[in-house]
Residue, then its C-alpha position, 0 to 999 in steps of 0.5 A: x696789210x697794204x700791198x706793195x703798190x699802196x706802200x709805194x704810193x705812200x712814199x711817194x713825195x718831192x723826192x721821188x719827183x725830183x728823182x725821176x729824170x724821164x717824167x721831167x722831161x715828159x713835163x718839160x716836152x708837154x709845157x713846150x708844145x703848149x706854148x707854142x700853141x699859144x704863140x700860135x693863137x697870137x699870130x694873124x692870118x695874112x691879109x686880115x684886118x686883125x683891128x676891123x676883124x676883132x670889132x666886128x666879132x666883138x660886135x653886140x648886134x652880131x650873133x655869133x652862137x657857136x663861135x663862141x664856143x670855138x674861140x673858147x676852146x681856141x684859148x682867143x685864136x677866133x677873135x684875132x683870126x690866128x693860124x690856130x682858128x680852126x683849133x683841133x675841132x676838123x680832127x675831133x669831128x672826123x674822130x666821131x666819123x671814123x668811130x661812127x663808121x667803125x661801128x656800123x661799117x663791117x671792114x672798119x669793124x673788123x679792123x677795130x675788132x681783129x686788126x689789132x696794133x696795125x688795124x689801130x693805126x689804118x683808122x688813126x691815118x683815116x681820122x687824119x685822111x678825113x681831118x685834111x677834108x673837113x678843116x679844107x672845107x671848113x677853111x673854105x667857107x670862112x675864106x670866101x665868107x670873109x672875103x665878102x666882108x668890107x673892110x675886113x680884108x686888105x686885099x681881097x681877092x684869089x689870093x687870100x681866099x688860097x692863103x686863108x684856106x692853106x694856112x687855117x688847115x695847116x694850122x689843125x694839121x701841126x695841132x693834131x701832130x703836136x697833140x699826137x706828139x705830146x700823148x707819146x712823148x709828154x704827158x697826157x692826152x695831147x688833144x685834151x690839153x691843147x682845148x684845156x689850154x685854150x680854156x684855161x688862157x681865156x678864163x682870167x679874162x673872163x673873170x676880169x669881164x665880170x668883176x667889170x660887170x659888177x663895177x659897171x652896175x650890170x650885175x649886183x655883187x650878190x649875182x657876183x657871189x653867187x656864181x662864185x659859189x656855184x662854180x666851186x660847187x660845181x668843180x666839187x660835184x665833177x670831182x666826186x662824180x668822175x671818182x665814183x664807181x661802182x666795184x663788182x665783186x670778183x672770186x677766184x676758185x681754190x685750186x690744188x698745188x702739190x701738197x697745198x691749196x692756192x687761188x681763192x682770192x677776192x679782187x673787184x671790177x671797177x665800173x666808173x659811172x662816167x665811163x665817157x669822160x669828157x668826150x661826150x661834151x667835145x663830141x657834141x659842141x664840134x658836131x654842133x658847130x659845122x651846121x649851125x656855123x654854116x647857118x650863121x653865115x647865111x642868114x643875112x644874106x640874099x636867101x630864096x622864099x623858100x629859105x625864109x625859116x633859115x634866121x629863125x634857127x639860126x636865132x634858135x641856135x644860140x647859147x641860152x636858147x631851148x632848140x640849142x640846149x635840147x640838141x646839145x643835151x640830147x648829143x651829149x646823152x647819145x655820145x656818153x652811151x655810143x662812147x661807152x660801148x667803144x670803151x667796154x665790151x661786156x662781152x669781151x671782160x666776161x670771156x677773159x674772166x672765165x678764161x682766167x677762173x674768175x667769176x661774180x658771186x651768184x652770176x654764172x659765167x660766159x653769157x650770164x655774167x656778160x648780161x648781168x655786165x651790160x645791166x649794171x653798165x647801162x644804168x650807170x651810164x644812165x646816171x653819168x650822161x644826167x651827170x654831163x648833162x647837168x653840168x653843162x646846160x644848168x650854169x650856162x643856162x642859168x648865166x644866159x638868163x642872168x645876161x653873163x657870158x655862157x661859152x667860156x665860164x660854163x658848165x662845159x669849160x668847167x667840166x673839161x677843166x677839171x676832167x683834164x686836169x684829174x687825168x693829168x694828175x693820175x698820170x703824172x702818178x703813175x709815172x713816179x709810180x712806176x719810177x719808184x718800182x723800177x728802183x726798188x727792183x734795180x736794188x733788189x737785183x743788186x742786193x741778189x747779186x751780193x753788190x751795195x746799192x749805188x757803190x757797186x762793191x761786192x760784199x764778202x762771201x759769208x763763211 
């Protein structure tokens, strides 16, 4: 017999949407902050030379690695140098700084581990905290490495230096606050969409590029083809392997209740196999992206002797290269276990199994269970960072040899496309879900009260 919860998500349908009032606007309030994000993404810095400035990013013989990737995940706000250049980027790099340090600095431990709701809320205001230093230092090294650039400023001098420096980190500042904004008040993961968004608007340019490509002879119609076909297998593969899970068996002992014996029921444990989501890949392109951003703007510039080796790692940190591959691939299989061990603590589920009765077949409670939790954790955790990481360097890899653009229709835009989207979805579920209980025990409450649902009429009292 299907449960309660089953039965209401069969029912659900266009009706029961069009019914729940409160999810329209959530929907409407999240479409809202994302175009403004995108007018955003349109408007310039001042003092830019927006025409000098898209040309010289443009530029083949420019090597521009990682900034690739920044103006993919800006949805093209790096290409027209807009307000939004910086993207939400400062506050997911102070994210994993915050988390780092909550897991090896004692007092942020324990403010993570017993602060509870307030304890939550003192580090989300030192991610922010640290967000202001990191987009002002980001900010600052591209006002003062633009200001040296020729013709790509109108004016150059003090002036765009401070505006360029003010406008870049209140730009990631209203994006956090708009992302912050959009997680309580719409739908979804705020910061996740605001990158989803950013990918999606430039992905019908991309494909256009390559259509252009194959036109032009660069690529055959065949290589055309067969990253089509790929792209598609690779959004089947993510969507299977974000499903996956792995269901431990949970057995709740039979106890007496007067004349009658209750408890004994079964339910399961679900562990997914990619307990990280799309963090891992996030988390690695944005600690990427400030060293070797640094690196780039440096190499062509009057280096010491010394500093000599500094254009043959900025060579090596391009997209497609083994030394860029093997860092991002290596962060990606680090962030998947140290975001895990944040998400779930084996010990904490084993103890509120014992405190409630439950218990594994076979395992015994309290310490073993919490073992026997972190071995199978561990091991899909193994599979799911092979999965990320396969995803994410095998396209791009691939596209790199194939002279293709690898930053925007790679493995990881595709990865943190579909994720978001799979996301989005289950919680626009929930939300009509929930709806739909909310009605059903409004009319259980009026029928209990003798009233017909939706009239308000007392029925006659039965003699």
């Amino acid at each position: 017999m299907a449960s309660a919860a089953e039965q209401l998500a069969a029912n659900m349908n266009m009706g029961s949407f069009a019914k729940a009032t409160e999810l329209h606007k959530r929907l409407l309030f999240t479409l809202l902050a994302l175009l403004i994000y995108r007018i955003g993404t349109y408007v310039p810095v001042p003092g830019i030379n927006s025409e000098a400035f898209l040309a010289f990013f443009q530029n083949p013989d420019s090597q521009r690695g990682v900034l690739d990737m920044v103006n993919m995940f800006s949805g093209g706000a790096v290409e027209r140098f807009a307000v939004f250049a910086l993207n939400v980027m400062p506050y997911i790099s102070a994210s994993i700084i915050v988390q780092l340090m909550g897991a090896v600095y004692p007092p942020w431990e324990k403010l993570k581990k017993e602060g509870g709701e307030s304890g939550r809320k003192q580090l989300n205001q030192y991610t922010r905290y640290l967000t202001v230093v990191l987009a002002l230092f980001q900010s600052t090294g591209i006002a003062f490495g633009l200001n040296a650039q020729p013709n790509l400023i109108d004016e150059p001098g003090l002036f765009f230096i401070v505006s360029t420096i003010t406008v870049l980190t209140g730009g990631t500042m209203f994006l956090m606050w708009l992302g912050e904004q959009v997680t309580a008040r719409g739908v979804g993961n705020g910061i996740s969409l605001i990158i989803f968004a950013g990918i999606v608007a430039v992905l019908p340019g991309t494909v256009a590029r390559m259509f252009g490509l194959a036109q032009q002879g660069q690529i055959s119609a065949f290589t055309l083809l067969f990253f089509a076909a790929m792209a598609i297998g690779v959004v089947v593969f993510i969507v299977f392997m974000e499903r996956a899970q792995r269901r431990l068996l949970i057995q709740y002992p039979k106890r007496q209740e007067g004349n009658r014996m209750a408890g004994g029921e079964r339910s399961f444990l679900p562990l997914k196999v990619n307990t990280a989501g799309v963090i891992p890949p996030i988390f690695a392109s944005s600690l990427l992206m400030l060293p070797t951003t640094v690196a780039q703007m440096t190499a062509n510039a009057d280096l010491p002797s010394w500093m000599g080796w500094l254009p043959l790692v900025t060579a090596q940190m391009q997209h497609g290269q083994p030394v860029f591959m093997l860092l991002y691939g290596a962060l990606i299989v680090f962030f998947c276990f140290f975001y895990t061990s944040i998400t779930f603590n084996p010990e904490d589920t084993a103890e509120n199994l014992r405190k409630y009765g439950g218990f594994l077949p076979g395992i015994r409670p309290g310490k073993r269970t919490a073992e026997y939790l972190d071995y199978v954790l561990t091991r899909l955790t193994v599979i799911g960072a092979a999965y990320i990481t396969a995803v994410c360097l095998l396209p791009e890899l691939m596209m790199a040899n194939s002279g293709m653009g690898t930053a925007v229709i790679g493995g990881t835009s595709i990865l943190i496309v579909v994720s978001v989207t799979m996301d989005t979805v289950a919680q626009i579920q929930s939300q009509l879900l929930a709806h739909q209980y909310e009605g059903l025990i409004k009319k259980a409450k009026l029928r209990g009260r003798g009233k017909t649902p939706g009239k308000g009429v007392t029925a006659p009292a039965r003699r």
